[in-house]
N, C-alpha and C positions, 0 to 999 in steps of 0.2 A: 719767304714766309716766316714771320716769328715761331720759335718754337721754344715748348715750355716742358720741360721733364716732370714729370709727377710719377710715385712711385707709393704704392703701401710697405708700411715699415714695423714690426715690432722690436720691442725694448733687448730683444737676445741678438736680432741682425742688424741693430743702429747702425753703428758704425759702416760697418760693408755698405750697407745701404747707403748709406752718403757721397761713398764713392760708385757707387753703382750709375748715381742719380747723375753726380759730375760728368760723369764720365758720356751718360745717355745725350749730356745735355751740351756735350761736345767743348766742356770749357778751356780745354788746353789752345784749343784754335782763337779764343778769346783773350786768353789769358797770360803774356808773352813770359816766357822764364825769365829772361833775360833782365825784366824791370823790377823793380820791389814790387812785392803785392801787400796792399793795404787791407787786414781784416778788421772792419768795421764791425764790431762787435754791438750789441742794443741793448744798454741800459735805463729801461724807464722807471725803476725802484731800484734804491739800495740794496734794500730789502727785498730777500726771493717770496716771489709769489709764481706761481704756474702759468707759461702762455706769456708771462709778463716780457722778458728777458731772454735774451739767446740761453738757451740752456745748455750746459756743459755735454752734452752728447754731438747735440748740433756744431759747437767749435772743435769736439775731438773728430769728429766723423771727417770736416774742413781740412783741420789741419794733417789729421794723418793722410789726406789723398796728395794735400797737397805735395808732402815729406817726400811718400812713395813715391811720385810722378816726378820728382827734381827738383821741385822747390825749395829754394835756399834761401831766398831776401825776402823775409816775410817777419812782418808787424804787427799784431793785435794794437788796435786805439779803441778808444773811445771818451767822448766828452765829460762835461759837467754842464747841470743845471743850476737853476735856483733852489732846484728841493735833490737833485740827488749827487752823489759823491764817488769820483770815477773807482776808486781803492776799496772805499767801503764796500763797494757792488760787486767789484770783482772778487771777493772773497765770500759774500756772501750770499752769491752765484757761482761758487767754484768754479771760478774760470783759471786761477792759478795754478793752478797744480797740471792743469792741463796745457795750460801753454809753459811752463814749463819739461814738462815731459816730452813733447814735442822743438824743444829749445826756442821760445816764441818770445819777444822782448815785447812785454806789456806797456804802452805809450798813453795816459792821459791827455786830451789835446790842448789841456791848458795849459801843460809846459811846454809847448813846443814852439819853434818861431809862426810867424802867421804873419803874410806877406800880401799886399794889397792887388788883386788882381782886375783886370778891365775885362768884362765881355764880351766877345766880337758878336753872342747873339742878343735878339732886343731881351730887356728884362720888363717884364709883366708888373713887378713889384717892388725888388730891391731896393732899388732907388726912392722907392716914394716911401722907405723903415728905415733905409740906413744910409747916413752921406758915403759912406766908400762901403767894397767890398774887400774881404779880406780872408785868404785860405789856407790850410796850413801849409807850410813849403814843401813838406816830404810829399805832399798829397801829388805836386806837379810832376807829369812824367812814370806815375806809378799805376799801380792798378790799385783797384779797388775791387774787393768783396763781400756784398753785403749780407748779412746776418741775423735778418728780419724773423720774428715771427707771426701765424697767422692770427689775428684779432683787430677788434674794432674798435674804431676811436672816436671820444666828444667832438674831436674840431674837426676830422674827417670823412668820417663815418668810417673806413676802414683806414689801417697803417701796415705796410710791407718796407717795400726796398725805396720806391722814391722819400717815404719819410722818414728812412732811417738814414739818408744823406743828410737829412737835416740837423743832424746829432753832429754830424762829422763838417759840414762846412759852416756852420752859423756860432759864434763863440757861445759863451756859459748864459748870456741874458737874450737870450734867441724867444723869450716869449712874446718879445717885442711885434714878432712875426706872423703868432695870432689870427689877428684882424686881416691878414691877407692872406693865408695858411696854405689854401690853394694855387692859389697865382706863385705863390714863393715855392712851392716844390716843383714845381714849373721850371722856376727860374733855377732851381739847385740842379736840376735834370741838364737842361743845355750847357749849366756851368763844368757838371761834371764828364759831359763829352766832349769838353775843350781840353779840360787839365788832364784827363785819366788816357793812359792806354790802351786800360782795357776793364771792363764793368761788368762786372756776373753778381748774380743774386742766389743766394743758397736759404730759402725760405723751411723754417720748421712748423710745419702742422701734427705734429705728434699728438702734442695738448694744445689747445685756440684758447683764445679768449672771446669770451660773448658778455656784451653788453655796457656795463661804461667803463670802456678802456679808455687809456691804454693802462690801468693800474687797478680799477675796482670791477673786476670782472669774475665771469664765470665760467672756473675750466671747465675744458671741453676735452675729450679726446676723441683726435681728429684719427691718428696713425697714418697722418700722408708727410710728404715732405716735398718740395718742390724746386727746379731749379733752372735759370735761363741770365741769358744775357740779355734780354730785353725788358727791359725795367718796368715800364709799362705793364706788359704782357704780362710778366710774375703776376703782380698785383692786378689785374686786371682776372687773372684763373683763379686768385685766391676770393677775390671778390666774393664772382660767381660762385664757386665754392659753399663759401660763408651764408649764401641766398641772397646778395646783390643784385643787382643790373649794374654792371661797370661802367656803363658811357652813363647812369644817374648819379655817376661820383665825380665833383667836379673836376678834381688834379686829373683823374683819368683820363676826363672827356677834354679837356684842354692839352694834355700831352698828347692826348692822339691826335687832335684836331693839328695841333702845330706838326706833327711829324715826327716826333720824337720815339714813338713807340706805338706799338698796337693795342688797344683797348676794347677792338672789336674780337669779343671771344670763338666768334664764329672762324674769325680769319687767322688764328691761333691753333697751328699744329701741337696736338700732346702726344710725347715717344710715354713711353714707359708704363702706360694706364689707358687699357682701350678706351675708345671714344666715349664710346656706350655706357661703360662703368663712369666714367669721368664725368658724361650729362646728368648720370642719376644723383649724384654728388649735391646733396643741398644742407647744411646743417640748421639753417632757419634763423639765424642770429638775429639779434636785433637790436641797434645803436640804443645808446642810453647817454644820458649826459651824468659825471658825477655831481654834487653842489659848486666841487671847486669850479670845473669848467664852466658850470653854468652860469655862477655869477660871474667866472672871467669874462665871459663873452658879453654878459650884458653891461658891464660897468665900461669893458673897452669900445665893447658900441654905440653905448650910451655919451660916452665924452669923445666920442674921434671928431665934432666938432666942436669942441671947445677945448683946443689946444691948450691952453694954461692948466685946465684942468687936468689934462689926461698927461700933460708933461709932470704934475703936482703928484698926480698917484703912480705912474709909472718910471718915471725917472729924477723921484726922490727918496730920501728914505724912507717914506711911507708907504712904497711900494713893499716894505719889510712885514708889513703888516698882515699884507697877501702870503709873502711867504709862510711867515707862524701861522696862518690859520689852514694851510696846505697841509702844511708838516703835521698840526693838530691831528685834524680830522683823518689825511692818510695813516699816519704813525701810529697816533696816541688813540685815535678813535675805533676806523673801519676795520684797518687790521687787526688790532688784539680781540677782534668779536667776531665781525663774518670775516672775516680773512682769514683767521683761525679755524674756523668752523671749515671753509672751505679748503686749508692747505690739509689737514687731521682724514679728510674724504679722499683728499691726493693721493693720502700718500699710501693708502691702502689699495692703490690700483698700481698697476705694474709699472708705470710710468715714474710713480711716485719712490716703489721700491731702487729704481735706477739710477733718482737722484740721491738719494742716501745713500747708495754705493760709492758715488763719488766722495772726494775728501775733499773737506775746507783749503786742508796744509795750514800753514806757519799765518798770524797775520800779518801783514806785509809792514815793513817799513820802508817808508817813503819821505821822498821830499815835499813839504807842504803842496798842497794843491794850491796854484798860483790863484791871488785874488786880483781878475785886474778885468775893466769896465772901459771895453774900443769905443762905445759909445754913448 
């Protein structure tokens, strides 16, 4: 039977709690010492917003269990988009200082090698976005731990742990993937039980997001935190949670259908948080599209038959187009008004006081963020 640790937390016993949670959630059985473990960190803004991004408690709480427990070979990654910047993020998500203090080698995955892998399960979609696949090399043979937060998304209605693979195996122009968003975390799920050792999910609901995430949203403070090796399952309790029905989420209901994971909540044992307490658990959210996504989705659905066109906006430079009017409206618009409005209400709750305790540190100098297009 899948099992999912869920655990109440506040901002004075984070940390402990992290490892309380690991530990309930039985991750060392999952999780081999012996391999490199991959932390999958979640970057969906440069720029901190709440709920948005792993937040620097959830990676110390991570790292320090892992330290404790004997962990040696271990890696913070995480990608690049079209609109965000892996260095920029990390620093203004205080993620350095913290993988530092825990001696943690912070890896963008755009410098890294990225090697063409085959299948052995069917792919749903892959193939019909991209001529080959392609993953990064350290990824094979290692584990992975993902780093998800709870909130809800334009293309998904909600994002946990299967869509935070998507950051980690699909390079920097992975928007490509879109128009098939379900079917492809699908295909990222079976890929990553072919190359990984071993796959745990360490989900933060402290603060959530509600409404059009995964970037324009509305914190929440949840005070739970969640954690399992079944990929599925995580997101399928955070769903619920959230006030979903998980099998009316399509990634869910097709990862459970293929076998990949449990998305029926009923058949989801929870340690850590009676049952009881657990069913009354609704926050009521409710999906919202921002403009960006909105017109993404209609312009890519509008031209997915008439390839000239949709090759014309999406893989020309006039797809640069989309980008500037992303970065406008996130950057220049949403944020310096209600984003502000809402981070100013954060940060006067206790959650908020804990992220200011942390420190920025030094900004980083780095090697260019690689600019290069597999496809």
């Amino acid at each position: 039977m899948s099992k999912v640790a869920v655990l109440k937390t506040h901002p004075s016993t984070i940390t402990d709690d992290y490892s309380k949670l690991m530990r309930l959630a039985e991750y060392e059985k999952i999780v081999p010492k012996q391999n490199k473990t991959v932390l999958k960190i979640n970057l969906s803004w440069s720029l901190y917003y709440p709920a948005c991004s792993t937040p620097p408690w959830q990676l110390e709480g991570v790292l320090k269990t892992l330290r404790n427990d004997g962990y040696k070979n271990v890696v913070g990654v995480e990608n690049q988009t079209v609109v965000t910047h892996p260095w920029k993020g990390s620093y203004l998500n205080k993620w350095l200082p913290v993988l530092k203090k825990y001696d943690t080698e912070f890896k963008p995955l755009t410098n890294v090698k990225w090697t063409p892998y085959n299948p052995k399960s069917e792919m749903l979609a892959m193939y019909d976005i991209f001529d080959e696949i392609i993953v990064p090399e350290a990824f094979i043979e290692s584990n992975v731990i993902h780093l998800p937060t709870v909130k809800t998304h334009g293309h998904t209605t909600t994002t946990g742990s299967m869509k935070n693979a998507f950051g980690g195996l699909i390079p920097k122009r992975r928007h490509h993937a879109h128009i098939k968003i379900h079917e492809v975390l699908v295909d990222l799920l079976s890929i990553q039980k072919e190359i990984h050792k071993g796959i745990f999910a360490v989900m933060d609901g402290t603060v959530c997001g509600n409404g059009a995430g995964p970037r324009t949203m509305i914190p929440y403070i949840g005070n739970l935190i969640l954690a399992s090796d079944d990929q599925v399952a995580i997101d399928a309790v955070a769903a619920k949670m959230m006030g979903f029905d998980p099998l009316n989420i399509n990634y869910i209901h097709m990862a459970h259908e293929r076998g990949l994971g449990m998305g029926d909540t009923d058949q989801i044992e929870i340690v850590g948080l009676e049952k009881s307490e657990y069913n009354k658990i609704n926050f009521g959210f409710e999906v919202q599209k921002s403009p960006v996504v909105k017109w993404d989705q209609r312009i890519r659905k509008g031209t997915s038959n008439i390839k000239w066109l949709h090759s014309l906006l999406f893989h020309s430079p006039i797809f640069r187009t989309f980008i500037f009017a992303s970065e406008t409206y996130h950057d220049k618009l949403w944020y310096p008004t209600t984003g502000k409005k809402n981070i100013e209400t954060f940060m006067k709750t206790e959650w908020g006081k804990l992220f200011e305790s942390y420190e920025y540190g030094d900004y980083p100098k780095y090697t260019e963020v690689k600019e290069w297009n597999p496809y």
